[in-house]
DSSP file (Angstrom, degrees, kcal/mol; ACC not computed):
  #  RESIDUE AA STRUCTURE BP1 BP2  ACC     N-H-->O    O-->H-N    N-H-->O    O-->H-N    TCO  KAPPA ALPHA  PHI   PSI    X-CA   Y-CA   Z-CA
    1    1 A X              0   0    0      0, 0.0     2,-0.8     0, 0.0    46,-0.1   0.000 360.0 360.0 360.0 143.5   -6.4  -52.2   21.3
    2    2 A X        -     0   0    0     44,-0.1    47,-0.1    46,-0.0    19,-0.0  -0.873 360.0-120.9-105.3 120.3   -5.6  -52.6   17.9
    3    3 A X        -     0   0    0     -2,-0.8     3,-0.1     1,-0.1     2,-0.1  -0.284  26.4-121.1 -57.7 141.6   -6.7  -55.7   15.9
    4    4 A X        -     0   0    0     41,-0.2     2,-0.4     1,-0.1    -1,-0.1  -0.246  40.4 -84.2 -65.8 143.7   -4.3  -57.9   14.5
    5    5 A X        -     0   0    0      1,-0.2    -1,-0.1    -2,-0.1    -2,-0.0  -0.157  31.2-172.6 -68.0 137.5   -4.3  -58.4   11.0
    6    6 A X    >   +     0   0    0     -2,-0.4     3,-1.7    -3,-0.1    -1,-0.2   0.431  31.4 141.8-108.3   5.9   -6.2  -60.7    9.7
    7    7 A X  T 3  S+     0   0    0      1,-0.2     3,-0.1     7,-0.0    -2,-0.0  -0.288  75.1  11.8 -69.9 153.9   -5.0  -60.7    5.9
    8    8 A X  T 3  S+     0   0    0      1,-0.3     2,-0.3     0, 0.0    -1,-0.2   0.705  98.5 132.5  36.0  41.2   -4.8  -63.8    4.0
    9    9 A X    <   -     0   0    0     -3,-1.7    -1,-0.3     3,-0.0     2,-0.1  -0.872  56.2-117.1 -90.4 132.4   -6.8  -65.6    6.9
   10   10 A X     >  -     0   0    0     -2,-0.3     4,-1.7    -3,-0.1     5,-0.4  -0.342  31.4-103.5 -67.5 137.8   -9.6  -67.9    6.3
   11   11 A X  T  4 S+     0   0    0      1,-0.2    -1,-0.1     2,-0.2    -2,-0.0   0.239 120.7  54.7 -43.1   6.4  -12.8  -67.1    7.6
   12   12 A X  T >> S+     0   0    0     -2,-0.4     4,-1.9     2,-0.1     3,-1.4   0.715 110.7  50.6-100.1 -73.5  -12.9  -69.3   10.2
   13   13 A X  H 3> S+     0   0    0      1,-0.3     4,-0.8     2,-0.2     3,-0.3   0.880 111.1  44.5 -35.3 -56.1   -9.6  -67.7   11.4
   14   14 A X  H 3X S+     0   0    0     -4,-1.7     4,-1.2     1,-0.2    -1,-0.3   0.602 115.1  47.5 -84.5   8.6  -10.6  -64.1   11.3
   15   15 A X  H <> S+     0   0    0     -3,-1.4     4,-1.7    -5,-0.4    -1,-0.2   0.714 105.5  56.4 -94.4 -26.1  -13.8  -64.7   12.9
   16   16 A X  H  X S+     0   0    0     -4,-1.9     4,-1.8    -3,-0.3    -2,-0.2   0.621 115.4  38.9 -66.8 -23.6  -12.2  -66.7   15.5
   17   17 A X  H  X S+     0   0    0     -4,-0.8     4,-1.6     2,-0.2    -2,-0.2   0.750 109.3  60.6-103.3 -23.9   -9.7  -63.2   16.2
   18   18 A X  H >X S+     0   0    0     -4,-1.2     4,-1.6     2,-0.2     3,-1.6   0.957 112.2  44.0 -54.7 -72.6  -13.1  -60.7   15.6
   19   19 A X  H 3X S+     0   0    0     -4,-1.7     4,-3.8     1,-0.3     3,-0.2   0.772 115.1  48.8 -25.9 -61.1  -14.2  -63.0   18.9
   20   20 A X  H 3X S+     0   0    0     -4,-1.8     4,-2.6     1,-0.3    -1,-0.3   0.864 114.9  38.0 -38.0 -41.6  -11.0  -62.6   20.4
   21   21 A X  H <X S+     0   0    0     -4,-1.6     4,-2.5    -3,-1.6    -1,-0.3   0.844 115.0  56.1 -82.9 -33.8  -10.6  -58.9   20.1
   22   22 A X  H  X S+     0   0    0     -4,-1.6     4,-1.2    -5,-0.2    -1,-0.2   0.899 103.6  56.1 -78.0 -18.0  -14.3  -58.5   20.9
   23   23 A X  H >X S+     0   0    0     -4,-3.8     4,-3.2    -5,-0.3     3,-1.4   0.995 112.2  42.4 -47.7 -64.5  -13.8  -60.5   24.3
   24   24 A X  H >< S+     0   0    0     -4,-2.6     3,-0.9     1,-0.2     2,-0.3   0.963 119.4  38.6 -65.3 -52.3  -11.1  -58.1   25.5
   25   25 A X  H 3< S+     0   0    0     -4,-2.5    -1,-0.2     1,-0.2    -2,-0.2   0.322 121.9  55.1 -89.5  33.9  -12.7  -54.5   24.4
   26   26 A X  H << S+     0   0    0     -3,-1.4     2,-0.4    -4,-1.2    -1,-0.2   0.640  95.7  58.4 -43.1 -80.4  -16.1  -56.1   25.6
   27   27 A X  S X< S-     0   0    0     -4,-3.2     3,-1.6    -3,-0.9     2,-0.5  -0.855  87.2-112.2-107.4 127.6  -15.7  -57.3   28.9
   28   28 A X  T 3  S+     0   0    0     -2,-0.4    97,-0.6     1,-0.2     3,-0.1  -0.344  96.0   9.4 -63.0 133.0  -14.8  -55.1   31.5
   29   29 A X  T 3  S+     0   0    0     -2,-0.5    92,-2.6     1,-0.2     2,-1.1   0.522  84.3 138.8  84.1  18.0  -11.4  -55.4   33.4
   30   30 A X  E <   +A  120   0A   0     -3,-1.6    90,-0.3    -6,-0.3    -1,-0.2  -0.655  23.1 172.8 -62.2  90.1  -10.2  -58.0   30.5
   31   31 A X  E     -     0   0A   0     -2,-1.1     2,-0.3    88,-0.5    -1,-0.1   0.825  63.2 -11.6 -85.5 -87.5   -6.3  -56.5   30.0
   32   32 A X  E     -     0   0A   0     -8,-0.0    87,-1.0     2,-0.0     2,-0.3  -0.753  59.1-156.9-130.1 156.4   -5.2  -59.7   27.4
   33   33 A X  E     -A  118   0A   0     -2,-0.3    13,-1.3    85,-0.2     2,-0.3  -0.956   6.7-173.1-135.5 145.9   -6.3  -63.0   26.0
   34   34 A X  E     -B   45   0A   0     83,-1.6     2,-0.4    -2,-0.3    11,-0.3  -0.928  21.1-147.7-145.0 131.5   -4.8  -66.1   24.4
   35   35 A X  E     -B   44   0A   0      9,-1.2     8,-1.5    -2,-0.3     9,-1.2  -0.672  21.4-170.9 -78.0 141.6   -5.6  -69.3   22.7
   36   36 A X  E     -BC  42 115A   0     79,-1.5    79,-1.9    -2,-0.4     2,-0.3  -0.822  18.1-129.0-124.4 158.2   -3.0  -71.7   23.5
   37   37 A X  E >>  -B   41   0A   0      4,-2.1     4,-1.7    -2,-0.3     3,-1.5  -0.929  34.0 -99.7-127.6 138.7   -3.2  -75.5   21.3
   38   38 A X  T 34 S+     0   0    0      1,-0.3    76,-0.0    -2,-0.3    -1,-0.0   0.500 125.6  61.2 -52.9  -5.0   -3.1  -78.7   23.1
   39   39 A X  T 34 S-     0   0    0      2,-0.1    -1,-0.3     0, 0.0    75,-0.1   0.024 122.8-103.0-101.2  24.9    0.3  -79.0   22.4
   40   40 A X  T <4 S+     0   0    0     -3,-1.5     2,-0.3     1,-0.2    -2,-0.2   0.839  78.6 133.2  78.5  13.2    1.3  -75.5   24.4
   41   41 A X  E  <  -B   37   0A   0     -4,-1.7    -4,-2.1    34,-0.1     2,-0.4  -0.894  60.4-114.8-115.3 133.3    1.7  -73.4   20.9
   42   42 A X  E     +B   36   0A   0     -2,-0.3    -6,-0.2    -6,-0.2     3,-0.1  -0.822  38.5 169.2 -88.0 125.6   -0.3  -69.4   20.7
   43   43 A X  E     +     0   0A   0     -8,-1.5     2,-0.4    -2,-0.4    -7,-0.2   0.487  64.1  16.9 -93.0 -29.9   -2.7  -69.6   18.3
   44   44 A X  E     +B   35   0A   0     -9,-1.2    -9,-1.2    23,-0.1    -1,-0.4  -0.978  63.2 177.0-143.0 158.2   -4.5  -66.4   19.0
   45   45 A X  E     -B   34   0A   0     -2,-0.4   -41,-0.2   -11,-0.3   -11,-0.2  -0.970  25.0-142.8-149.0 137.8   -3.3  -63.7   20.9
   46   46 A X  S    S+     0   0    0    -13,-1.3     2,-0.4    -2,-0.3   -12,-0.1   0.116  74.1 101.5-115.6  37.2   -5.1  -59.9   21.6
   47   47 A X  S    S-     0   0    0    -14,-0.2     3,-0.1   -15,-0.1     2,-0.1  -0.961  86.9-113.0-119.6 148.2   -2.0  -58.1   21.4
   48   48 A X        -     0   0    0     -2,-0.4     3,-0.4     1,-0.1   -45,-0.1  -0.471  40.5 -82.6 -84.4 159.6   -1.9  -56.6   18.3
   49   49 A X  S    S+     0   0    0      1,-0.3    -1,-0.1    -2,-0.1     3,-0.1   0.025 109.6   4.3 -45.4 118.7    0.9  -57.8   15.6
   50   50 A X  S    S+     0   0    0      1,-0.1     2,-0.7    -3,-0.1    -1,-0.3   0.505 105.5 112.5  74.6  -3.4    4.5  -56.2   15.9
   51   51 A X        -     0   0    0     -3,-0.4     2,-0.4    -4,-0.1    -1,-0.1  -0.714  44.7-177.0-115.6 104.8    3.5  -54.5   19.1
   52   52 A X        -     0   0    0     -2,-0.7    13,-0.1    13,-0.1    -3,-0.0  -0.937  24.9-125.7 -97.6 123.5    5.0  -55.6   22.3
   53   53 A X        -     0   0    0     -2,-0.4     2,-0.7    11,-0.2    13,-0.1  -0.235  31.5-111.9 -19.2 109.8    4.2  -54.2   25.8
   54   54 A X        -     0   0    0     11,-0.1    -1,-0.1    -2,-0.0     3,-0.1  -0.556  36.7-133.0 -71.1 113.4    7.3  -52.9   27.9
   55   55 A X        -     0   0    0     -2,-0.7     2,-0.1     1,-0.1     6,-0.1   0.048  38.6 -84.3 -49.1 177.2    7.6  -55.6   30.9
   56   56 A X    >   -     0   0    0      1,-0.1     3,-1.1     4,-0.1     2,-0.2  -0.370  65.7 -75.6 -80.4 161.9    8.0  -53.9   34.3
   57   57 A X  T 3  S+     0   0    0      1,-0.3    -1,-0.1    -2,-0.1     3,-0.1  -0.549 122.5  31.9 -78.3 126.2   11.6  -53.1   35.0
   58   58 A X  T 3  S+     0   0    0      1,-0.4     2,-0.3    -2,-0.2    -1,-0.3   0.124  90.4 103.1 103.6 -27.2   13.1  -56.2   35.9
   59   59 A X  S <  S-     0   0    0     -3,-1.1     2,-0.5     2,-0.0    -1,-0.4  -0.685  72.9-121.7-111.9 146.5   11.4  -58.3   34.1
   60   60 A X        -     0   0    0     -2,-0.3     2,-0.5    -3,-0.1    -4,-0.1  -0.909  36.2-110.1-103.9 122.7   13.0  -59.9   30.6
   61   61 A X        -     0   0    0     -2,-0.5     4,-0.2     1,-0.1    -1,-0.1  -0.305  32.7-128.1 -56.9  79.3   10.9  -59.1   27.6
   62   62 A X    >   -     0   0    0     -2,-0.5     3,-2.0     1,-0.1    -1,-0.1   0.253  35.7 -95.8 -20.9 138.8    9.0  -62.7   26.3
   63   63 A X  T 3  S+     0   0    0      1,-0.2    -1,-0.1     2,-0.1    -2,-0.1   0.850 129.3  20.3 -21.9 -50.0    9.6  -63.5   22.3
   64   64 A X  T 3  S-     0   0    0      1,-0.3     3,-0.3     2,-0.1    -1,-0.2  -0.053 112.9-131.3-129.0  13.8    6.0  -61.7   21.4
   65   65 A X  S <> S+     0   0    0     -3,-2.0     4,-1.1     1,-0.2     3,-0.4  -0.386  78.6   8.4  68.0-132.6    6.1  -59.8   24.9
   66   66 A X  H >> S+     0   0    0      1,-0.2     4,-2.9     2,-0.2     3,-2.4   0.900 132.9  48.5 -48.4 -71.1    2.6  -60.1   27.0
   67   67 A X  H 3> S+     0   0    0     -3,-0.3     4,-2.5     1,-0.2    -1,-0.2   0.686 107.7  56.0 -17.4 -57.2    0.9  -62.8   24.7
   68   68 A X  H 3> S+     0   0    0     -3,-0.4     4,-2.5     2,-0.3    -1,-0.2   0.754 115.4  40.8 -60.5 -35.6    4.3  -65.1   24.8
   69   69 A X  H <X S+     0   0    0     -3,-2.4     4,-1.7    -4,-1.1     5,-0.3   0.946 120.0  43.9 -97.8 -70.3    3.9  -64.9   29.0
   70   70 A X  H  < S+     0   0    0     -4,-2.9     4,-0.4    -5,-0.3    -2,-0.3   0.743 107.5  52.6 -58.4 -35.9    0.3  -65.4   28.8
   71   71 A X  H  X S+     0   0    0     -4,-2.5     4,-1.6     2,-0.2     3,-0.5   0.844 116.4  48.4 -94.3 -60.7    0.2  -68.4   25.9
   72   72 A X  H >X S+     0   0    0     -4,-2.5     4,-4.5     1,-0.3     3,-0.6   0.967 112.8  49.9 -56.6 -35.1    3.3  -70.4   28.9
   73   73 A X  H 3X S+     0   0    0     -4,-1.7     4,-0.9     1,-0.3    -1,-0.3   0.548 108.7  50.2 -95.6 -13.0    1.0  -69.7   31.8
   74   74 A X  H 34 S+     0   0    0     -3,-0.5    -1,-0.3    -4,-0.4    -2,-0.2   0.715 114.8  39.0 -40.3 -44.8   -1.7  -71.0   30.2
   75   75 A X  H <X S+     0   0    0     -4,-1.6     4,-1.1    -3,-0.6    -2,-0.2   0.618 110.2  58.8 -80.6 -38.5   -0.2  -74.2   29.2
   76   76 A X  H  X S+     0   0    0     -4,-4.5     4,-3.0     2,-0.2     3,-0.4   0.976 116.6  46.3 -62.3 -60.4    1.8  -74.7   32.6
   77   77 A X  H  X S+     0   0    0     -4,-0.9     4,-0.6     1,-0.3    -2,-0.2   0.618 106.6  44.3 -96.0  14.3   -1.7  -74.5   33.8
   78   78 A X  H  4 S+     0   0    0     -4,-0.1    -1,-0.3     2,-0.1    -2,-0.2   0.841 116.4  47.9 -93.3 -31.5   -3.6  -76.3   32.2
   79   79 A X  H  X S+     0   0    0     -4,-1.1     4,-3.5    -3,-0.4    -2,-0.2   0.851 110.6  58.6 -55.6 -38.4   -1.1  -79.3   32.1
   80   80 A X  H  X S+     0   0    0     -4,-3.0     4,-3.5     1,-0.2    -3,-0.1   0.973 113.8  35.5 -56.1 -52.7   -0.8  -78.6   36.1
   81   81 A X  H  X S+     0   0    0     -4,-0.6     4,-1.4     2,-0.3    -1,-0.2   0.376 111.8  63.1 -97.8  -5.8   -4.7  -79.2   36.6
   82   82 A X  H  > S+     0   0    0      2,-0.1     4,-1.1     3,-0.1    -1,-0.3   0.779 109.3  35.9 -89.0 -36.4   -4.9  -81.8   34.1
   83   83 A X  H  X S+     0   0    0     -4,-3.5     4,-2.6     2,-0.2    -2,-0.3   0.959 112.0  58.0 -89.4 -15.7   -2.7  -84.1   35.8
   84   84 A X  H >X S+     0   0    0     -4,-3.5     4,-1.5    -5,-0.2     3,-0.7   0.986 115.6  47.8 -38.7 -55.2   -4.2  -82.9   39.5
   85   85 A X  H >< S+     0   0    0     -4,-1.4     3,-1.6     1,-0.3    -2,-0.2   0.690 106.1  51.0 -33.4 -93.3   -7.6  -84.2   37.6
   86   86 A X  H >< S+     0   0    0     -4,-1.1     3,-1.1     1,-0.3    -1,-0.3   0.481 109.7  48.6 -17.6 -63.2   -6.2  -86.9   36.6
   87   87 A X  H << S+     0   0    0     -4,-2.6     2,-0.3    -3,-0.7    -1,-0.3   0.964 119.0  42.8 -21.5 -78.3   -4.8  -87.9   40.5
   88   88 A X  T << S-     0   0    0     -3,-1.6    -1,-0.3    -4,-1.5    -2,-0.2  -0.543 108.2-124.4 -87.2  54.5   -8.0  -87.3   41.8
   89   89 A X    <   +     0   0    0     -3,-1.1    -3,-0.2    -2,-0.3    -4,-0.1   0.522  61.2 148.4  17.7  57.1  -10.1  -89.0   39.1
   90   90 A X        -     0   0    0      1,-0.5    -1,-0.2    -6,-0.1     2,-0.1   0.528  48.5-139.9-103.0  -2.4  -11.7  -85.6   39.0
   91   91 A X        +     0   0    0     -9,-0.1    -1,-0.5     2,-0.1     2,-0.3  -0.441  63.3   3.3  80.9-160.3  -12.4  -86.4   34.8
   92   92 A X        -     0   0    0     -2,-0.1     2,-0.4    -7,-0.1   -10,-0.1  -0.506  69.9-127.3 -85.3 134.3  -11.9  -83.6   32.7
   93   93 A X        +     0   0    0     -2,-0.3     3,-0.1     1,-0.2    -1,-0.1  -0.536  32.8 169.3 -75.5 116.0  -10.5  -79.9   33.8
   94   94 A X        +     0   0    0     -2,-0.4    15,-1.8     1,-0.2     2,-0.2   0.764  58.0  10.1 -93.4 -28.6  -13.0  -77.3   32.5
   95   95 A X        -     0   0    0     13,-0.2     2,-0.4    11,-0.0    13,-0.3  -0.706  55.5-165.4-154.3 113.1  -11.9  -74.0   34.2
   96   96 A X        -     0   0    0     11,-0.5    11,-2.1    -2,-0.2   -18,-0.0  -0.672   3.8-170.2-100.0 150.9   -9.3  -72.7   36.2
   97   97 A X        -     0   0    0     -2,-0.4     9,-0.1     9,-0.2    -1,-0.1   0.216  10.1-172.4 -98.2  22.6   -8.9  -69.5   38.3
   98   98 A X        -     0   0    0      7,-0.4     7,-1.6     6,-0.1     2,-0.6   0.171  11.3-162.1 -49.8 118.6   -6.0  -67.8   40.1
   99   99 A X        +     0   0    0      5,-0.3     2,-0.3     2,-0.0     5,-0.2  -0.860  21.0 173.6-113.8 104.3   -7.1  -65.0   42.2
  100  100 A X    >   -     0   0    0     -2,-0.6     3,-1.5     3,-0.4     0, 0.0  -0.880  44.2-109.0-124.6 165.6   -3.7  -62.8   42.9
  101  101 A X  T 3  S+     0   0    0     -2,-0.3     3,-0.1     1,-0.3    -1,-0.1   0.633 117.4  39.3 -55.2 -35.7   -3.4  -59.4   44.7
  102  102 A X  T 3  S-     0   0    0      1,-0.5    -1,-0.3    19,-0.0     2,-0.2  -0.116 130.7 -33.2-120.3  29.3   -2.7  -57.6   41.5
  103  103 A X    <   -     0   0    0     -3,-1.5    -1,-0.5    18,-0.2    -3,-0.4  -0.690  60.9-107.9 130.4 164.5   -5.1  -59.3   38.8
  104  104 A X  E     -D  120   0A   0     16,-1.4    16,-1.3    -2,-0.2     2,-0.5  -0.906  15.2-147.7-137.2 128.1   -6.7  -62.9   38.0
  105  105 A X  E     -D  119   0A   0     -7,-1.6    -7,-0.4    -2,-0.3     2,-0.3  -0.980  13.1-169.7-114.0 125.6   -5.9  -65.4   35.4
  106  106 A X  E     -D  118   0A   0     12,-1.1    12,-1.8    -2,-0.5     2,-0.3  -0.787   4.7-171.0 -97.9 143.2   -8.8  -67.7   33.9
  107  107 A X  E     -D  117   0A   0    -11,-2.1   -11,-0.5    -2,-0.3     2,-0.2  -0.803   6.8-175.0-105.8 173.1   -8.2  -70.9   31.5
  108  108 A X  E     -D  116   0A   0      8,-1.1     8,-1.8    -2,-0.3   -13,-0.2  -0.913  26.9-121.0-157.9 123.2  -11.4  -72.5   30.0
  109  109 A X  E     -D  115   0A   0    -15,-1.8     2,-0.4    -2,-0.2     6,-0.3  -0.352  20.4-145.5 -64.8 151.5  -10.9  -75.6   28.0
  110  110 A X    >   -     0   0    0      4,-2.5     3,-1.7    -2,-0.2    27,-0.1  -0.982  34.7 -98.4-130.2 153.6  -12.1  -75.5   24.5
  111  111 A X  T 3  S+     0   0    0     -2,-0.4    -1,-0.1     1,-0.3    31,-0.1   0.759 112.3  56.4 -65.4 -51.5  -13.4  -78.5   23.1
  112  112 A X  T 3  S-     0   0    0     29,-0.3    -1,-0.3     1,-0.1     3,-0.1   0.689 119.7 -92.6 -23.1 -51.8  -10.3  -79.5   21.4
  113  113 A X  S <  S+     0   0    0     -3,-1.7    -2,-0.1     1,-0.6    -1,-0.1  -0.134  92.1 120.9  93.2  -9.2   -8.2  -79.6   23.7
  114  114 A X        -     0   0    0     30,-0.1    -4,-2.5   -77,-0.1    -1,-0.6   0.131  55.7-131.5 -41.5 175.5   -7.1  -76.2   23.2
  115  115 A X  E     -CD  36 109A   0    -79,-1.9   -79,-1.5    -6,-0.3     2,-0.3  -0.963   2.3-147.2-163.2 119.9   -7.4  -73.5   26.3
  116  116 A X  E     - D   0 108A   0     -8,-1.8    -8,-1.1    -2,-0.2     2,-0.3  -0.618  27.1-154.7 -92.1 151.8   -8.9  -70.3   25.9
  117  117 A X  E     - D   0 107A   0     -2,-0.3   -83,-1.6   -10,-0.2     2,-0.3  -0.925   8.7-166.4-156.4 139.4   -6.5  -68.1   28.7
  118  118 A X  E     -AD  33 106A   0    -12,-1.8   -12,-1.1    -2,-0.3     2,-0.3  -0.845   8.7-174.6-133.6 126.1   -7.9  -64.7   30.5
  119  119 A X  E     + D   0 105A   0    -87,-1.0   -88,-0.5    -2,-0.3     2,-0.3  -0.836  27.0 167.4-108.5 160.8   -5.6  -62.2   32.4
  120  120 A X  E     -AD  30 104A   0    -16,-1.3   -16,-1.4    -2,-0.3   -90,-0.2  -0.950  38.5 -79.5-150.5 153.3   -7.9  -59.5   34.0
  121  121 A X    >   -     0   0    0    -92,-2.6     3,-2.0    -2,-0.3   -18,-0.2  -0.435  36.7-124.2 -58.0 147.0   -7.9  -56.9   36.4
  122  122 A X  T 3  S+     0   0    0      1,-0.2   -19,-0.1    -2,-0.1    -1,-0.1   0.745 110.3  54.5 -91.9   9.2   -8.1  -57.8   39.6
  123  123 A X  T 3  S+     0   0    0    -21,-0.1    -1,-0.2     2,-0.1   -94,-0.0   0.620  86.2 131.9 -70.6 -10.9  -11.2  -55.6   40.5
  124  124 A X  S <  S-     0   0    0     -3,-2.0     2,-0.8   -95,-0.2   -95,-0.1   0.186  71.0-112.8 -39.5 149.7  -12.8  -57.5   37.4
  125  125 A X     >  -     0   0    0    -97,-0.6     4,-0.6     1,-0.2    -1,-0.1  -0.874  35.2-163.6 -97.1 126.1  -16.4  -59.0   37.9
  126  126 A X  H >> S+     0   0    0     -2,-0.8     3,-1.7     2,-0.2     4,-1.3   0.994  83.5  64.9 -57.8 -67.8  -15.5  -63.0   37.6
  127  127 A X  H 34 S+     0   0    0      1,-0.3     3,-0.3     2,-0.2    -1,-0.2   0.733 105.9  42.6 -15.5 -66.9  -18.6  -64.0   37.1
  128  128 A X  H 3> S+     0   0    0      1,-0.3     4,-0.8     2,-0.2     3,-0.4   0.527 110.5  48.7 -89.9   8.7  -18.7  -62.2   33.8
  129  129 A X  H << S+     0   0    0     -3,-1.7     4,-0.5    -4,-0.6    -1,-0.3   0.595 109.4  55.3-108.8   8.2  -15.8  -62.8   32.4
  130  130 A X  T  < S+     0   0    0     -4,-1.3    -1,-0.2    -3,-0.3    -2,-0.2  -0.118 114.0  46.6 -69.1  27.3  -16.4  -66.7   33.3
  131  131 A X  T  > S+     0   0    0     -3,-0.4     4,-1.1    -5,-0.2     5,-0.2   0.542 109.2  51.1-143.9 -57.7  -19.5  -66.2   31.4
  132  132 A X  T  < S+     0   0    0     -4,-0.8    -2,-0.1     1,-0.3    -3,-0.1   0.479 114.7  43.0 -77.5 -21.5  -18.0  -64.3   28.4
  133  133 A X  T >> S+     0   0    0     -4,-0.5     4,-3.6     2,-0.2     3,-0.6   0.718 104.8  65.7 -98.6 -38.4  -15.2  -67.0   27.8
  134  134 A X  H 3> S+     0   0    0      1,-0.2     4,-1.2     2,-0.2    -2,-0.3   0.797 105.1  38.9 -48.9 -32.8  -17.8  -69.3   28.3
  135  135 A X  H 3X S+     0   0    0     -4,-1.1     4,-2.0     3,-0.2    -1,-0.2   0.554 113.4  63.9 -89.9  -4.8  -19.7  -68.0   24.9
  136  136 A X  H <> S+     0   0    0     -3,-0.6     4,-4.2    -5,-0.2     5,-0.4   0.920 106.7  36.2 -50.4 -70.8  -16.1  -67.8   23.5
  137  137 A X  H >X S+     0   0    0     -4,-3.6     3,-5.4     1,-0.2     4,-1.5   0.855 118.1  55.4 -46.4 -76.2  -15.4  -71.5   23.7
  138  138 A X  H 3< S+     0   0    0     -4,-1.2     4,-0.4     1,-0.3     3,-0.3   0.589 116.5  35.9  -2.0 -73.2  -19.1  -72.0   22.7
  139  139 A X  H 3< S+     0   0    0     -4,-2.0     4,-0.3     1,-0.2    -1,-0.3   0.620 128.0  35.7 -69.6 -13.9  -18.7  -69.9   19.5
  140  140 A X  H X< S+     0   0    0     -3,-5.4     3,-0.6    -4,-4.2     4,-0.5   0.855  94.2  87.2-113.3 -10.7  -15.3  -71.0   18.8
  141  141 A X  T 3< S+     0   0    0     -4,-1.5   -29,-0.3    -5,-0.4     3,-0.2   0.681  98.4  36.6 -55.8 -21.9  -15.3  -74.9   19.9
  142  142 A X  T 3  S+     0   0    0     -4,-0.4    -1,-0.2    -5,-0.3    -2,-0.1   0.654 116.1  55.6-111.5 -11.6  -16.5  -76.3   16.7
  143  143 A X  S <  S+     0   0    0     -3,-0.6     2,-0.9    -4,-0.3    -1,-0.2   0.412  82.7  80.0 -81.6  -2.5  -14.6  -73.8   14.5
  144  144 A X        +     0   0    0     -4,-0.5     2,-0.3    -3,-0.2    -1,-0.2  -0.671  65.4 162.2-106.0  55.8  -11.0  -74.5   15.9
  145  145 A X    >>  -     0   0    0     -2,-0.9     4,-1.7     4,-0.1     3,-0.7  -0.690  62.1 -92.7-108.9 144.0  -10.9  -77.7   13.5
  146  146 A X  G >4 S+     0   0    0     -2,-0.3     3,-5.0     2,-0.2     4,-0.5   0.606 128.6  58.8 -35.6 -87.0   -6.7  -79.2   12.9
  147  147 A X  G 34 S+     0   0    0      1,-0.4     4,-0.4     2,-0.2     5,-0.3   0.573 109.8  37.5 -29.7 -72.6   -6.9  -76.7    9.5
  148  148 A X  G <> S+     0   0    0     -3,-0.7     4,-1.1     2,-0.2    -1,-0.4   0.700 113.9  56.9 -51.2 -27.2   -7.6  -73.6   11.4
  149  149 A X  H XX S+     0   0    0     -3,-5.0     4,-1.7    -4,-1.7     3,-0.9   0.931 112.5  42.5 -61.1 -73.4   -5.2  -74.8   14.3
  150  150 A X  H 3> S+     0   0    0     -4,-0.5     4,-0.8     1,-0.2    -2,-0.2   0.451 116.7  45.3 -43.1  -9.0   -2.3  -75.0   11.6
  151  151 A X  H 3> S+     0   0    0     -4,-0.4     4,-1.3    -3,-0.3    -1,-0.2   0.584 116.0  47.8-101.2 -20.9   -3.2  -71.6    9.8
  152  152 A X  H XX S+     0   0    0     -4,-1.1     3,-2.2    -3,-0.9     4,-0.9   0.984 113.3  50.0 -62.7 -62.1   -3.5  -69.9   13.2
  153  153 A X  H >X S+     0   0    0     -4,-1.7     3,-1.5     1,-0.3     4,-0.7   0.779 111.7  43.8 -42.4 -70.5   -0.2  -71.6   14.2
  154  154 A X  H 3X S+     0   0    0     -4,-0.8     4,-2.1     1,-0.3    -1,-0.3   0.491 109.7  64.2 -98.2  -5.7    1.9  -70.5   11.1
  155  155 A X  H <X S+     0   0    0     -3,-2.2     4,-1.2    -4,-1.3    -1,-0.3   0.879 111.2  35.6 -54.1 -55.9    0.1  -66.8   11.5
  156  156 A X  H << S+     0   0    0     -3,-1.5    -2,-0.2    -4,-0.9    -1,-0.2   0.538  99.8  69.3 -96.2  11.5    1.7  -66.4   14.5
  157  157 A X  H  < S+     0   0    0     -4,-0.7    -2,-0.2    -5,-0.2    -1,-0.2   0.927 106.1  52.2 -79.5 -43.4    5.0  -68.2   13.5
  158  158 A X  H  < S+     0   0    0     -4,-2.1    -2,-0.2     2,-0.0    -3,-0.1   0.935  82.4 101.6 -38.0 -62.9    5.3  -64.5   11.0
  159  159 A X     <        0   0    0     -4,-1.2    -3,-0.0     1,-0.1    -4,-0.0   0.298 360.0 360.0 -52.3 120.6    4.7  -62.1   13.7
  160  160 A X              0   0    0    -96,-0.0    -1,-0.1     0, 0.0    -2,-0.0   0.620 360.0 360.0 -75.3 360.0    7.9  -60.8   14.5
C-alpha cells in the first residue's frame, strides 16, 4: 500500500492517517480501512490518493472505488445497530461484526461519534484485529476533535 498524501495536513491529521496506514500493513488479513463521520462522510481512507481498485466484473465502480463502498457500509451499519440499540435499550453500539464466506467487516465506534470501519480477510484472526482497532479508536478518539473532522473532510473532498 501506498500512503496517501499527507501534505498540507495538520499534525493531528497526518498522525491520525500514519495510524491508519499502520493498522492495515500491521495487522494481518486487514485488506482496507475507513473513518467514516457521524454524519456518514469518509474522513480517512487506506486506499491511497488517485488510486482506485478495479471492482469485480459486474460490479459498478464507487466515486473513490473501494474506500467509497467501505465509508456507505460503514454508515448503513452503524445507523442499522444504532437504532437496533436503541429498540432494545441496549445503550450505546460499540462494535459490530459481519462474518461472510469471503471476508469480515468490523465497525468500532470512536468516541465522537465517528466509526472506525475494517474489511479483512476472511481467514483473518478477529480477535486481533478487534484488538488493533481497539488501540486505533484509543489513539485516535481524543484527536478526531470538529477541526480535524473538517480538514479530514475537505482532504478527501480533493481526491479525485
Amino acid at each position: 500500500m501506498t500512503a496517501p498524501s499527507t501534505y498540507g495536513l495538520s499534525s493531528q491529521a497526518r498522525n491520525l492517517q500514519w495510524l491508519l496506514t499502520d493498522l492495515v500493513e500491521e495487522v494481518p488479513g486487514v485488506d482496507s480501512v475507513a473513518v467514516v463521520s457521524s454524519d456518514g462522510l469518509l474522513l480517512l481512507s487506506s486506499d491511497p490518493v488517485g488510486e482506485q481498485d478495479q471492482p469485480p466484473a459486474g460490479r459498478p465502480k464507487g466515486p473513490r472505488g473501494a474506500s467509497a463502498d467501505l465509508a456507505t457500509i460503514v454508515s448503513g451499519l452503524g445507523s442499522l445497530t444504532t437504532g437496533a440499540a436503541a429498540l432494545m435499550d441496549g445503550g450505546a453500539v460499540k462494535q459490530t461484526m459481519v462474518a461472510m464466506e469471503h471476508g469480515s467487516v468490523f465497525v468500532m465506534a470512536i468516541s465522537d461519534g465517528s466509526l472506525l470501519g475494517v474489511h479483512a480477510a476472511p481467514d483473518c484472526d478477529m480477535s486481533v484485529v478487534a484488538y488493533h482497532m481497539a488501540l486505533f479508536v484509543g489513539r485516535a478518539g481524543h484527536v478526531l476533535t470538529p477541526e480535524v473532522r473538517s480538514e479530514l473532510r475537505q482532504s478527501m473532498e480533493r481526491t479525485p
